[in-house]
C-alpha positions in Angstrom: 0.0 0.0 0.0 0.6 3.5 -0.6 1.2 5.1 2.7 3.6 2.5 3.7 6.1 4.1 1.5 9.3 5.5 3.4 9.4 8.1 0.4 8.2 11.9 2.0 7.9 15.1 -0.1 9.0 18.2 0.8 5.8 19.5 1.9 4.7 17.2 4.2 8.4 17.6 5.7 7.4 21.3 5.8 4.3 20.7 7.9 5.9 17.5 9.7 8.5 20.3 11.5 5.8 22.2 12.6 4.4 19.2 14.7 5.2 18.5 18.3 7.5 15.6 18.5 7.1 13.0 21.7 7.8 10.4 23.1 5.4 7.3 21.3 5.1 3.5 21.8 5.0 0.4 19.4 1.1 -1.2 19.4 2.4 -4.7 18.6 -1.1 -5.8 17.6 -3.8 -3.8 17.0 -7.4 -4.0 15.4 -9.5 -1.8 13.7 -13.3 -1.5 13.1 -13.2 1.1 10.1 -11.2 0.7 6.5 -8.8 3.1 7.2 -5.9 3.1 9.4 -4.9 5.9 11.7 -1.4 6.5 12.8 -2.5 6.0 16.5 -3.6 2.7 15.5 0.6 2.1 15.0 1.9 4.0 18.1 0.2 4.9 21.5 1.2 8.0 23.2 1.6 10.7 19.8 1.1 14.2 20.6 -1.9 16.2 20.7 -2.9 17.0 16.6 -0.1 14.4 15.1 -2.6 11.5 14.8 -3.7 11.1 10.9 -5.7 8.7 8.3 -2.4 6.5 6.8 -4.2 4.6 4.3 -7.0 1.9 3.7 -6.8 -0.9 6.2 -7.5 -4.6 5.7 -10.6 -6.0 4.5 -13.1 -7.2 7.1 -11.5 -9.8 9.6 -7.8 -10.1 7.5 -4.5 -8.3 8.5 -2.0 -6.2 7.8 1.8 -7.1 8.8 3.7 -4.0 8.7 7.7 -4.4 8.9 10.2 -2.9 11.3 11.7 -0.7 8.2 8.2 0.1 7.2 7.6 1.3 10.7 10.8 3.0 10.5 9.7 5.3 8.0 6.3 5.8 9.1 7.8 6.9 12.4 10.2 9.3 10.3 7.3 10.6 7.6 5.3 11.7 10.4 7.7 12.9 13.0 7.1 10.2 15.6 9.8 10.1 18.3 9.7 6.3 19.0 10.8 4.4 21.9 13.2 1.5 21.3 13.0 1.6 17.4 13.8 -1.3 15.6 14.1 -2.8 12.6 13.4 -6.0 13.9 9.9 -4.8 15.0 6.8 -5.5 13.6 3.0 -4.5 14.4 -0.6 -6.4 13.2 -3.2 -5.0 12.2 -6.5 -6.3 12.2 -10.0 -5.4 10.7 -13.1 -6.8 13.0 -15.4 -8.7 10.9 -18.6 -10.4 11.3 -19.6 -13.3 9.7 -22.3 -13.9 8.0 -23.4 -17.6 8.0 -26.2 -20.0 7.0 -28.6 -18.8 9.6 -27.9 -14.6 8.5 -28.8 -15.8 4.5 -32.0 -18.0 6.0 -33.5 -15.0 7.5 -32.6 -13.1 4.7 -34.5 -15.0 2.4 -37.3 -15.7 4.5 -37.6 -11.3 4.5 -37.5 -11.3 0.4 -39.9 -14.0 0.4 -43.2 -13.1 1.7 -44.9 -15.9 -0.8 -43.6 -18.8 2.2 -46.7 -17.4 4.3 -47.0 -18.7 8.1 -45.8 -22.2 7.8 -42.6 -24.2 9.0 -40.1 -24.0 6.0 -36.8 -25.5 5.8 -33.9 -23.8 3.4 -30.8 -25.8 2.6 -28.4 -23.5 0.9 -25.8 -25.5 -1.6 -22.0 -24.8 -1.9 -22.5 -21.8 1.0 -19.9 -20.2 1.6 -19.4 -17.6 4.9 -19.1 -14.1 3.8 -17.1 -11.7 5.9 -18.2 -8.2 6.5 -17.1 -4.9 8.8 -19.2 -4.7 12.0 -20.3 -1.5 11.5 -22.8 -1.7 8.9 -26.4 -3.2 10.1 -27.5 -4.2 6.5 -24.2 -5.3 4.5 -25.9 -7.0 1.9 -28.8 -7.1 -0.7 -30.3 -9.6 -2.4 -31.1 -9.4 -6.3 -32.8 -11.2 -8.8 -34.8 -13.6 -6.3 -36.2 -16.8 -8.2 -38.5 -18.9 -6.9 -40.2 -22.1 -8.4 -42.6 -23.8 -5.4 -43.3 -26.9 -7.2 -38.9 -28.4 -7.0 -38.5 -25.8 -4.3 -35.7 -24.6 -6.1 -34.3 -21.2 -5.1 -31.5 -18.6 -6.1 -30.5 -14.8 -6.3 -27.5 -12.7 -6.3 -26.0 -11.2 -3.3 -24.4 -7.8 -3.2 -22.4 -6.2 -1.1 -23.8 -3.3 0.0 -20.3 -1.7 -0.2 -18.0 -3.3 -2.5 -14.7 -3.8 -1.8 -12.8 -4.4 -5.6 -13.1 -8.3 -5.2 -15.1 -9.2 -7.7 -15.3 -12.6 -6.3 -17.3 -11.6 -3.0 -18.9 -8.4 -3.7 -21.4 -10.1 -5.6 -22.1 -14.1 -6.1 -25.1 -16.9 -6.7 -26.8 -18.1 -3.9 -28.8 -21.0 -4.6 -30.8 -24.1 -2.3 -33.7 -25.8 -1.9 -36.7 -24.6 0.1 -39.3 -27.0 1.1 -42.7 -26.7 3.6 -42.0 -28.5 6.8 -44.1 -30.6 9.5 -43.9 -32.7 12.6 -43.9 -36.4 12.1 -41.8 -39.4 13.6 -38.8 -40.3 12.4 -36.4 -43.6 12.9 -33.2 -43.0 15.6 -31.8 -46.2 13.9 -31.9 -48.4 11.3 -33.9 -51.3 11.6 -34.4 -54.8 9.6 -37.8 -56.2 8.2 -39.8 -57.3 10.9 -37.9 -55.7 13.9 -40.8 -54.7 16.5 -40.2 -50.8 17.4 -39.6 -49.3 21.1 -39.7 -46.0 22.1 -36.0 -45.8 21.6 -36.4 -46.4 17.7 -38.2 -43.4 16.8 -38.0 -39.5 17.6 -40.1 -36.7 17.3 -39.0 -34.4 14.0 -40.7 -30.9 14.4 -38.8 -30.0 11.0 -39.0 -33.2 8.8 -38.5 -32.0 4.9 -38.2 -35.0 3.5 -40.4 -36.5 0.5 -43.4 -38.3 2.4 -44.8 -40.8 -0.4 -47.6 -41.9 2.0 -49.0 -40.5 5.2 -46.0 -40.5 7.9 -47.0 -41.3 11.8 -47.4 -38.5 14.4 -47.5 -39.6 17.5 -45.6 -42.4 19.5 -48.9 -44.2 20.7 -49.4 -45.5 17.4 -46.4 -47.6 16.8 -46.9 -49.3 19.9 -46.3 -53.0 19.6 -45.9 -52.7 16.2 -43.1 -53.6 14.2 -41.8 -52.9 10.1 -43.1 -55.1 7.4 -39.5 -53.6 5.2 -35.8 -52.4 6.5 -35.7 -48.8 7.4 -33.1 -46.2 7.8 -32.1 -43.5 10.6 -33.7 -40.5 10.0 -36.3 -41.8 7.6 -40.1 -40.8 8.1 -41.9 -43.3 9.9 -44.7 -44.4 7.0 -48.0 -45.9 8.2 -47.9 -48.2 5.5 -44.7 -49.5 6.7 -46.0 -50.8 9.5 -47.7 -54.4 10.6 -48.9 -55.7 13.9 -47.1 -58.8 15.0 -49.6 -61.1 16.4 -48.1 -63.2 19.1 -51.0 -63.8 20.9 -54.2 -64.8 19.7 -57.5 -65.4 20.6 -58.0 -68.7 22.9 -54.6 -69.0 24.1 -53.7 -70.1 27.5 -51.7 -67.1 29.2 -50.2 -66.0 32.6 -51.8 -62.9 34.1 -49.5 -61.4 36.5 -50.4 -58.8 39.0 -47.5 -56.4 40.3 -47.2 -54.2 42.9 -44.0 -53.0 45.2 -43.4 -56.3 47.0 -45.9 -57.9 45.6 -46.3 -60.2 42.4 -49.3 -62.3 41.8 -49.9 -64.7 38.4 -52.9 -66.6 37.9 -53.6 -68.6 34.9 -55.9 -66.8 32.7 -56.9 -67.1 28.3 -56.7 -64.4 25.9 -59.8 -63.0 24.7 -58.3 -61.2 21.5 -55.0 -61.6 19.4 -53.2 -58.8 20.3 -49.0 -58.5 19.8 -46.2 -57.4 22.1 -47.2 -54.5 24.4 -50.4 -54.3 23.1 -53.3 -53.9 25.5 -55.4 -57.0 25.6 -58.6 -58.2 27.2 -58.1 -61.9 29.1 -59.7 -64.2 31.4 -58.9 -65.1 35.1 -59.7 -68.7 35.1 -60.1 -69.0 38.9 -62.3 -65.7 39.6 -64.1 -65.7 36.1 -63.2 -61.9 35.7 -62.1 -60.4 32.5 -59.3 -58.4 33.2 -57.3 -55.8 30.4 -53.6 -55.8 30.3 -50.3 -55.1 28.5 -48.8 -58.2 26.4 -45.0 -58.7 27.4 -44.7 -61.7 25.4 -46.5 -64.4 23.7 -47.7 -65.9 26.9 -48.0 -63.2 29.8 -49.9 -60.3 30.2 -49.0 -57.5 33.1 -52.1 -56.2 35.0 -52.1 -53.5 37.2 -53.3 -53.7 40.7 -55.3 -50.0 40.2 -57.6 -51.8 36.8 -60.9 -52.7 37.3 -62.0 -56.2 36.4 -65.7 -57.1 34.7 -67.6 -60.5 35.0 -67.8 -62.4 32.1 -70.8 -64.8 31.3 -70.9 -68.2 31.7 -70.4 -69.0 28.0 -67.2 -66.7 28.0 -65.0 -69.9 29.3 -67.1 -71.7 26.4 -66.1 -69.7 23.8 -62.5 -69.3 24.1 -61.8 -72.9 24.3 -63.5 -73.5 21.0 -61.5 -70.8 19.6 -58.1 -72.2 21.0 -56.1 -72.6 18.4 -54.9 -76.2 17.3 -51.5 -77.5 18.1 -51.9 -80.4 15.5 -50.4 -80.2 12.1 
């Protein structure tokens, strides 16, 4: 740059001799907020007046390495008396910079786009790149030329620097993504073969699912309850009601355990199944010895949990009846 020149006309010598010389210090390190750099920014301690604009500073968060002969002739252009000079010295100088990341450009577009209305959006941006800019100015850049198309979701625009700095390469460039309507649906934590039964611990709640959803996707946890996946799913993957099945591993008829449990207390009476029902599924079933139908939660193909606080219902006399007809037949 320019001003780092040691060469000094005669008329800024002329003016130079009229300025109070004292005693200054070396900044080692210093950082700027504007695009110019002062000669206070160099030395601490100048004189009342001496202080002056040096030049253009660095662009927004880079630096400036100035030399100990550089600061040699600074020191001399300007009539700085300073301490322990050295050619061996040097001094940084930063520009503050703020950064303007993924979540700056989604707000951004979300402001030029009234069109996306109320709803939950989602906005992936492709081949982003982080754009620096001084701290100082509240809008540093405009977009221009927004596009777009609601049916692929596609998006793009120019961004412009609000004030350009000569780089061609960032004071304007394409910003491009994919903007897609959002919704709340349950999602896989893990990936799971065909036929795995799904726990609590399989699925999640996705408040921001953006995914293609071919057929309609489950909701709420409750309804995956003892059931398990009639194909292989992925992690992350929208859980499909269609890709769903209930695993019947009790049925109607069969002979089951009902056991009662209580804090230092566990009861099991033999009991029959009223309805097929599969793994933690509640199911209605028969107490053999009291003739009450009592409703519980399946925790395997031949026991069913009651809890001490359910109410039990007589049955008729031709309940008994009925289930042992419908037992199902060992016999090939």
């Amino acid at each position: 740059m320019r001003w780092l020149l040691p060469a000094l006309s005669t008329a800024l010598a002329l003016v130079v001799s009229l300025l109070p010389a004292g005693a200054a210090t070396l900044r080692h390190a210093t950082t700027v907020s504007s695009d110019s750099v002062r000669l206070s920014d160099i030395f601490s301690g100048l004189e009342q007046g001496q202080d002056r604009i040096l030049g253009p500073g660095p662009a927004p968060g880079g630096t400036i390495e100035v030399s100990g002969q550089q600061l040699i002739a600074i020191a001399d252009q300007y009539g700085v008396e300073w301490e322990d000079q050295s050619a061996s010295a040097s001094i940084t100088i930063m520009r503050a910079g703020r950064i303007l990341d993924e979540a700056y450009f989604d707000a951004l577009i979300r402001k030029n786009l009234p069109e996306l209305g109320e709803g939950p959006i989602s906005i992936a941006l492709r081949d982003f790149h982080p754009l620096t800019v001084s701290t100082d100015e509240p809008e540093p850049v405009v977009l221009s030329d927004v596009k777009w198309d609601q049916r692929s979701g596609w998006f793009s625009s120019t961004v412009y620097r609000a004030h350009p700095t000569g780089d061609l390469a960032s004071d304007s460039f394409m910003l491009t993504g994919i903007i897609h309507a959002t919704q709340r649906v349950l999602v896989y934590t893990r990936a799971l073969p065909a036929g795995s039964v799904i726990s609590a611990a399989d699925v999640r709640i996705d408040d921001s699912y953006s995914g293609h959803l071919p057929a309609k996707a489950v909701v709420n946890e409750s309804e995956i309850d003892g059931l398990s996946v009639s194909r292989g799913v992925v992690a992350g993957a929208a859980v499909l009601a269609q890709d769903l099945q209930r695993t019947v591993v009790m049925h109607k008829g069969d002979p089951v355990m009902i056991t009662y449990e209580a804090p230092g207390l566990r009861l099991t009476i033999a009991g029959r199944a009223m309805e097929d029902a599969g793994i933690r599924q509640q199911v209605r079933a028969l107490n053999e010895a009291s003739g009450m139908i009592v409703s519980g939660r399946v925790t395997d193909g031949s026991n069913i949990a009651v809890e001490l606080s359910s109410h039990p219902v007589p049955s008729d006399p031709n309940t008994a009846r009925r289930l042992a007809m419908s037992t199902r037949s060992t016999m090939p």
